[in-house]
C-alpha positions in Angstrom: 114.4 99.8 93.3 113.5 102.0 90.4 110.8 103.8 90.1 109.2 105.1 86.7 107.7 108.9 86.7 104.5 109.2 85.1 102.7 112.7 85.0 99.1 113.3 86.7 96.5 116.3 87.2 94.3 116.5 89.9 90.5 116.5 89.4 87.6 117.5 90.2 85.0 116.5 88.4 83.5 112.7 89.6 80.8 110.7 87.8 79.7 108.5 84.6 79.8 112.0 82.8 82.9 113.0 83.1 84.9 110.0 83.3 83.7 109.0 79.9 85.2 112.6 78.5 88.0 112.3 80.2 88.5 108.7 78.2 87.4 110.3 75.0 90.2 112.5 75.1 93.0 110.2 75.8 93.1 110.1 79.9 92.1 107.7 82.1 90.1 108.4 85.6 92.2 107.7 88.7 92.8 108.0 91.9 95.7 108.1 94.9 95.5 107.0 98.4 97.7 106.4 100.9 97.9 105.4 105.1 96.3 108.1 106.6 95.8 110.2 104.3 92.4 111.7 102.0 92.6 110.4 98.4 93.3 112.5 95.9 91.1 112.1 92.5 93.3 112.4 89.1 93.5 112.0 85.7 96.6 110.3 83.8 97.3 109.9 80.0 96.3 106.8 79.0 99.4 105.9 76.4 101.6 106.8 78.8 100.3 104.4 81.3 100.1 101.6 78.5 103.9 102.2 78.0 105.0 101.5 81.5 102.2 98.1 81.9 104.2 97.2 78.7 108.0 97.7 79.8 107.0 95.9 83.3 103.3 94.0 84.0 104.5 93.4 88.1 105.1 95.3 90.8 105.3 98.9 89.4 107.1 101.5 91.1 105.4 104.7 90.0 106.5 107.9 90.2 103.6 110.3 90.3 104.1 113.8 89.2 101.4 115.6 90.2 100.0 118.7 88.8 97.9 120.9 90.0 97.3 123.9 92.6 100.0 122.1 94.6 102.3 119.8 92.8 103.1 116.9 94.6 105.7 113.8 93.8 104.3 110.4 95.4 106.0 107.2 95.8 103.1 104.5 94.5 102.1 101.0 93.2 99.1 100.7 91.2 96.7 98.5 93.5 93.7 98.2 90.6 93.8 99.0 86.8 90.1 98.2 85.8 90.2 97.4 81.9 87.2 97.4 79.4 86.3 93.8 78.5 85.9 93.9 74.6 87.9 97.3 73.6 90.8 96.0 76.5 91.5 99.8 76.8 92.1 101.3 80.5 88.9 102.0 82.6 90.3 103.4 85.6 93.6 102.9 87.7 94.0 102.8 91.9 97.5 103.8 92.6 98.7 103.3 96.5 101.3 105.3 98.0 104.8 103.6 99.1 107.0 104.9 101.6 110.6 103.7 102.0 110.2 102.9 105.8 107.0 100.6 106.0 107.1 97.4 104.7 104.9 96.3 102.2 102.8 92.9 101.9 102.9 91.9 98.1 103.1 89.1 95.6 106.8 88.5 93.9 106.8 86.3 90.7 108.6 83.1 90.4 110.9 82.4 87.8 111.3 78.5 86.7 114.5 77.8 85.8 116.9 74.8 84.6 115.5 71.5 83.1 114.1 68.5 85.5 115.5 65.5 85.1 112.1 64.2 85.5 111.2 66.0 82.0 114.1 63.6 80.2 112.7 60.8 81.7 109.3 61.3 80.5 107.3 63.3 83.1 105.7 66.7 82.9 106.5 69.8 84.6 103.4 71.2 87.0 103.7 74.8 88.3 101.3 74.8 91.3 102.3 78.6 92.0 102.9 81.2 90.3 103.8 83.8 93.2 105.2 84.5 96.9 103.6 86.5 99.3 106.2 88.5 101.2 106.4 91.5 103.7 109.6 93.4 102.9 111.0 97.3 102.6 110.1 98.0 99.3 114.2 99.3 98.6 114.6 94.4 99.0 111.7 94.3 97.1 113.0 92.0 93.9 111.5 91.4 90.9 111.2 87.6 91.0 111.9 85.1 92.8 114.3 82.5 91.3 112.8 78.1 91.7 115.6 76.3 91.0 113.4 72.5 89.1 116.6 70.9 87.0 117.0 68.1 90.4 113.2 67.3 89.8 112.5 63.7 89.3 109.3 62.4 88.5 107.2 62.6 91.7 109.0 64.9 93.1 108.1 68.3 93.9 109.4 71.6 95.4 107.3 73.3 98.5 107.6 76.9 99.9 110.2 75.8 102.4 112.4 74.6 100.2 112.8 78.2 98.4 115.6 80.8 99.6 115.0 83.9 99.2 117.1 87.2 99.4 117.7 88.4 103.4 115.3 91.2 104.1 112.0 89.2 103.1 109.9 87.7 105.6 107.2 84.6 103.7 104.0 84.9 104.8 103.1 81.8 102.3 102.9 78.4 104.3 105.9 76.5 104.1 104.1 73.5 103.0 102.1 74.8 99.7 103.4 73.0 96.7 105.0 75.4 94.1 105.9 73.0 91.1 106.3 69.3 90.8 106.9 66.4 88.1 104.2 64.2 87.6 104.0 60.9 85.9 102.1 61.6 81.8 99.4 59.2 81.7 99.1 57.3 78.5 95.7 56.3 77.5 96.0 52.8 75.6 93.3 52.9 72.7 90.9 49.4 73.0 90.6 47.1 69.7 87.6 47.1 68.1 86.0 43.5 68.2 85.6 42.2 64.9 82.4 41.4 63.4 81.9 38.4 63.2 83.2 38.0 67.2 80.1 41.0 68.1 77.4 38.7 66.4 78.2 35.6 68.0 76.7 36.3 71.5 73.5 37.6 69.6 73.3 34.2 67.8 74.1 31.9 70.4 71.4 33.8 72.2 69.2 33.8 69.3 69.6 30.1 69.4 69.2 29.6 73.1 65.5 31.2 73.1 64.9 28.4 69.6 65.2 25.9 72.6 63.4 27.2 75.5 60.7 28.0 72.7 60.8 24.4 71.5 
């Protein structure tokens, strides 16, 4: 497990106010918390954030360095990174502490891999799940999870209980949620267009029909 540093200062000031100087100039509000323990209100440069979300989007092991009357180093994951909606710039970030002894409850990526045979024969891949939920130390904790689809036929599909994962990780998933599957394409057939002359003959014969109940 590696863990990437990434400096912090401690706080004090709360608020619409501040938080919107502290953006101005760069840093982004945040906060720490942990089991136990009070939360701790910070401040961390926003560039230097960006570069870490960019080098790896899941499952973060940060490093905080913390600055302040008492520097402190804490073990963390970042829990909620709220993110402006038109300027996509960082609003504020939750990080929760890690420690090496208590498991964690978290949700590991899967990688796709190979080609299903289903695919050659005309079907189309279907990923119904993107991720596993696992309890595990987080020193187990992997990066992704590895789905093996190249035996996948059309109609067939691969479930939770199917997947093997590395010894140390417990599944808290149910074993019979589908995770990826071929299914047959359908083809829609376009109709012919009746030709003209075939669309007025029911309208004539019609025509003609009323000519003798009139008569």
């Amino acid at each position: 497990m590696e863990a990437t540093e990434l400096k912090a200062c401690t706080r004090k000031e709360t608020g619409k106010g501040p938080a919107r100087r502290f953006r101005q100039s760069g840093l982004i509000p945040a906060v720490f918390y942990g089991r136990g323990e009070e939360a701790i209100s910070l401040s961390v440069n926003a560039a230097d954030l960006l570069k870490i979300i960019k080098t790896k989007k899941e499952n973060i092991f940060i490093k905080l360095l913390i600055e302040g009357e008492k520097p402190l180093e804490k073990l963390s994951l970042i829990k909620e990174l709220q993110i402006e909606p038109v300027s996509r710039r960082f609003r504020h970030a939750d990080f929760y502490e890690i420690r090496m002894d208590h498991k964690l409850t978290i949700d590991i990526p899967f990688r796709f891999v190979g080609d299903p045979i289903g695919v050659q024969n005309g079907g189309e891949l279907q990923h119904l799940k993107r991720e596993l939920k696992v309890s595990c130390l987080p020193a187990v904790l992997p990066d992704f999870i590895d789905v093996d689809v190249s035996g996948l036929d059309i109609g067939n599909s691969i479930k939770i209980q199917d997947i093997k994962v590395p010894e140390g990780i417990e599944v808290l998933d149910p074993g019979d949620v589908g995770v990826a599957m071929v299914a047959f394409v359908k083809v829609s057939v376009p109709q012919p267009e009746a030709a003209e002359g075939d669309a007025a003959a029911p309208a004539e014969g019609k025509e003609a029909a009323n000519e003798e109940d009139k008569g």
